[in-house]
N, C-alpha and C positions, 0 to 999 in steps of 0.2 A: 249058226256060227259056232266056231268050234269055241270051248270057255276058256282053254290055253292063255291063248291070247289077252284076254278079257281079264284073265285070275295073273299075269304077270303084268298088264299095262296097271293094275291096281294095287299091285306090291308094288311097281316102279312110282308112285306117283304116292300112294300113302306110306307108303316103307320110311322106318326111319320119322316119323313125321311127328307121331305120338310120344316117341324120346323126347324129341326138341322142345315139345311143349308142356311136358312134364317140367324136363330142365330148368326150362326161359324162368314159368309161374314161381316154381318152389324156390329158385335161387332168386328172384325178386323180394320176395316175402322173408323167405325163411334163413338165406347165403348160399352159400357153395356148396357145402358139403352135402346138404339138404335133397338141394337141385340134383346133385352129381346121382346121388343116391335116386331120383325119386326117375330119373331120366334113366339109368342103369334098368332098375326093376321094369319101366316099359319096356326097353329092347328085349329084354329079355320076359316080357310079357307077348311082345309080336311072337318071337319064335315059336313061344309053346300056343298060341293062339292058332299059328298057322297049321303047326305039328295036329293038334285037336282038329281043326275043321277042316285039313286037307289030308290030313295022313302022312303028308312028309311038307319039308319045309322045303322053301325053293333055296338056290344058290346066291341069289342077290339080298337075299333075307339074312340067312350065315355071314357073310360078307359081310355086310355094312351092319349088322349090331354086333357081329362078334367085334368089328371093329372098335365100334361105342363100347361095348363092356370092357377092351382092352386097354383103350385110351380112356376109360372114365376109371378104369380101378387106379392106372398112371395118375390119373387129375386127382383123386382118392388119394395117393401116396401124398401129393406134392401139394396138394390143398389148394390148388388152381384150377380152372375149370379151363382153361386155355387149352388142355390135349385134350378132351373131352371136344372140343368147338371145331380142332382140326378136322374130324371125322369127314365131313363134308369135302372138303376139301382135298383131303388125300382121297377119297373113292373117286373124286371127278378126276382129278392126276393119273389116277391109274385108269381109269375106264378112256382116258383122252393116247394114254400109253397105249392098252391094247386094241384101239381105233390103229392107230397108225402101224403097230406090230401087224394087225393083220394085213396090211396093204402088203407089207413088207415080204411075207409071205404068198403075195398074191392071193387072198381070198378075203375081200372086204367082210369083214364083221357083220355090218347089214344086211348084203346078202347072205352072208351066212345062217343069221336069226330069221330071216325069211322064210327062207328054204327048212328051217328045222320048224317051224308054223306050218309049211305044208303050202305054201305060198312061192310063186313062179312070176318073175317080172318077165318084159318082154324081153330082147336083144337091147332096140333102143333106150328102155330106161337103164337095163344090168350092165352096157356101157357107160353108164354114167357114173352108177355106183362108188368107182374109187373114190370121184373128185370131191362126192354128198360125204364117206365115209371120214377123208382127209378134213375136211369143213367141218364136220358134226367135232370132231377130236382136236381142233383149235376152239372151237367152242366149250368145250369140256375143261381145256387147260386156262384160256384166259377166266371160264366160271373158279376155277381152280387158285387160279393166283389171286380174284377179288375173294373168294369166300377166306384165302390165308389172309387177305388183308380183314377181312371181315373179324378174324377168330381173336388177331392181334389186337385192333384197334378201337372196334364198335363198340356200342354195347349190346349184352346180353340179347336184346330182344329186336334190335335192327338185326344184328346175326342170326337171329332165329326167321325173322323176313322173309332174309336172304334165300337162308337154308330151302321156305317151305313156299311160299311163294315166289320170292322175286328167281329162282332158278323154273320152276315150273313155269309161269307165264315166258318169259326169256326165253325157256326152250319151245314152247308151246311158238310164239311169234315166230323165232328163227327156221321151223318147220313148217310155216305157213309160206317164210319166203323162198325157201327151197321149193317147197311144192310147184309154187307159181312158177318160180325160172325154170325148173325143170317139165311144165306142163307147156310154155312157153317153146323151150325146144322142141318138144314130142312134134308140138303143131305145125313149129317151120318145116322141121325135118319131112313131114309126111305130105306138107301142100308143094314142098321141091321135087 
């Protein structure tokens, strides 16, 4: 199996992971500032981690810690950890944005990271593709709107939950139920 795949579903899923739980610990024990600080140095720990063991860093890597470092130096200014917590939540905003830009465009997102895998669906599932990509990017905004309520409201370490489990298992599940309705179709369509 090509490792592509394998070395991005593993930034997608531990990416950003190791910040939160720096953050969560140190600002329990130690405040804010601590936290803000100790959750900065991972992201920016992932980066040069990935730089060393891969030779370059991927793009969802850059993205969402350059994010954390941007929004934790802000949370750094203002002695709040609250832009620091949005991180989360604005990556799922936009990633739910450019779900739907690409429809927009006619060339769903999905297939598009398929196809750059090296990866070929049939006719009958790559017409289905808009309706999974439109779905996958309501899922993204509504995880978007609870992790803002999460950043505002919760505490500390329920947001970090959120962050690192309850978004992983959620989308883990919600991809189970696509599979099925979508495997569901393949089988009516092909016994008609």
């Amino acid at each position: 199996m090509n490792p592509a795949p394998k070395k991005t579903a593993a930034g997608l899923f531990f990416g950003g992971l190791l910040p939160v739980i720096a953050f969560t610990l140190i600002e329990e024990y130690y405040g804010i500032i601590p936290g803000l600080i100790a959750g900065m140095v991972f992201g920016l720990g992932e980066i040069i981690w990935e730089l060393y063991r891969h030779k370059k860093v991927q793009k969802i890597t850059w993205i969402g810690n350059g994010m954390l470092l941007g929004l934790g130096a802000i949370s750094l200014i203002s002695s709040e950890g609250i832009w620091f917590k949005l991180q989360p939540a604005l990556m799922e905003g936009a990633f739910a944005i450019v779900l739907w830009g690409s429809l927009v465009v006619k060339k769903p997102l999905l297939v598009y990271l398929a196809e750059q895998q090296g990866q070929q669906f049939p006719d009958i599932i790559k017409s289905r593709m808009a309706g999974i990509t439109f779905r996958v990017g309501v899922f993204f905004a509504i995880h978007a709107i609870l992790a803002t309520w999460a950043a505002l409201e919760w505490s500390t370490t329920n947001w970090a939950l959120l962050k690192g489990i309850g978004l992983t298992v959620s989308f883990i599940l919600y991809l189970v139920i696509e599979a099925v309705l979508l495997r569901r179709i393949v089988l009516k369509q092909r016994s008609e």
